[in-house]
N, C-alpha and C positions, 0 to 999 in steps of 0.2 A: 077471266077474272071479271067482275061485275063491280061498277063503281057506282055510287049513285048518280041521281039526276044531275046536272049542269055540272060536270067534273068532264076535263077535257084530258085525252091520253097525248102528251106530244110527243113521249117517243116508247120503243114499244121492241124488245128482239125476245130471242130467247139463243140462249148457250148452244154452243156450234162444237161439232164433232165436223172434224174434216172441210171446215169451211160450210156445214151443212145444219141446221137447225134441227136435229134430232136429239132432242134433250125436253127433259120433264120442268127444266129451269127457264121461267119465263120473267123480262125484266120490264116493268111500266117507268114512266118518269108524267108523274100525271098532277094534274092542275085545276084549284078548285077555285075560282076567280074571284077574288078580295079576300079569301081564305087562307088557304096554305098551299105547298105543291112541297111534293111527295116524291122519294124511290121506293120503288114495291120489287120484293122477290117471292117469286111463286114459284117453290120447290114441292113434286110430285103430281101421283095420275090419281089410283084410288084414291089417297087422302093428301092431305096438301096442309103444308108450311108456309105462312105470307108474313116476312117478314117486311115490315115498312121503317122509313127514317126520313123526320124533319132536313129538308132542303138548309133550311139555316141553319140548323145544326152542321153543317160539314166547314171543316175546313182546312183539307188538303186533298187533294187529289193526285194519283201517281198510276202512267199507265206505263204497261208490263208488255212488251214486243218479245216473243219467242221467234226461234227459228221459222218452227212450225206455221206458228203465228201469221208473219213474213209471207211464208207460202200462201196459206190460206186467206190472208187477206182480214184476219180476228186479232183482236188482242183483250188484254184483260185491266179493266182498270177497278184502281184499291182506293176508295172513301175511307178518310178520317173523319172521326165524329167526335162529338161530346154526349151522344147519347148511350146511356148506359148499357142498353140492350143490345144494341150495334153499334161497338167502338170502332168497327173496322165491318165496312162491307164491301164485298166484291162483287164486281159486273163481269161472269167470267165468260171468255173467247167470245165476243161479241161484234160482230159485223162493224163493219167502219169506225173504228176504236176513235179514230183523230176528231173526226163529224162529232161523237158521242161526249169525247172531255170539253170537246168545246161547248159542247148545248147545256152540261151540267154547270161542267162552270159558273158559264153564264148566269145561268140558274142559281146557283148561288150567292152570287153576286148581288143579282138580282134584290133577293129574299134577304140577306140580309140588308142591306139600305133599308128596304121598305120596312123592316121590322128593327132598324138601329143598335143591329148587332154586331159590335167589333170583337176580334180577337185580340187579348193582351200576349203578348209575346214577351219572354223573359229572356236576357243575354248572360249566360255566367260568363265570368275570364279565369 
């Protein structure tokens, strides 16, 4: 995938069969510096799907440990958003799941502070 000039990739897998990266599904988390930072999914070979979502936009994050998972060493984690287009995106079977919630996170974190964005949480009883 081709990002423009001064955009920095920091993290970068693609979807795992068998502990192994043979998938058409590739995942950026990439960084445009005083700008914005970004997930990117790029689904297919001939033609291709790139769906992207605002880093401040998220906020919740939930990762997914299968058996399988376990074995291989991948897990899958599920982005909540506020963006309409991707209310829910998934980073599926992905190499060091624990490393990856933590860097997005972060990332979030991050991005919202510098853009003074809070979440209003409602409590019913």
């Amino acid at each position: 995938m081709r990002f423009e000039p001064g955009t920095e990739i920091i993290w970068q897998d693609r979807k795992r069969h068998f502990g192994l990266p043979w998938s058409f599904y590739r995942y950026y988390l990439v960084k445009k510096e005083g700008e914005w930072v970004k997930l990117f999914r790029h689904k297919g070979f001939l033609s291709a799907i790139i769906d992207e979502i605002n880093v401040y936009r998220c906020y919740d994050l939930t990762l997914q440990i299968s058996l399988a998972d376990k074995i291989f060493r991948t897990g899958t984690i599920e982005i909540l958003s506020n963006d309409g287009a991707a209310p829910v995106f998934h980073l599926r079977h992905i190499a060091n799941p624990y490393k990856v919630r933590d860097l997005v996170s972060n990332m979030i974190e991050i991005e919202r502070k510098k853009r003074h964005v809070g979440i209003t949480e409602f409590q019913s009883t």
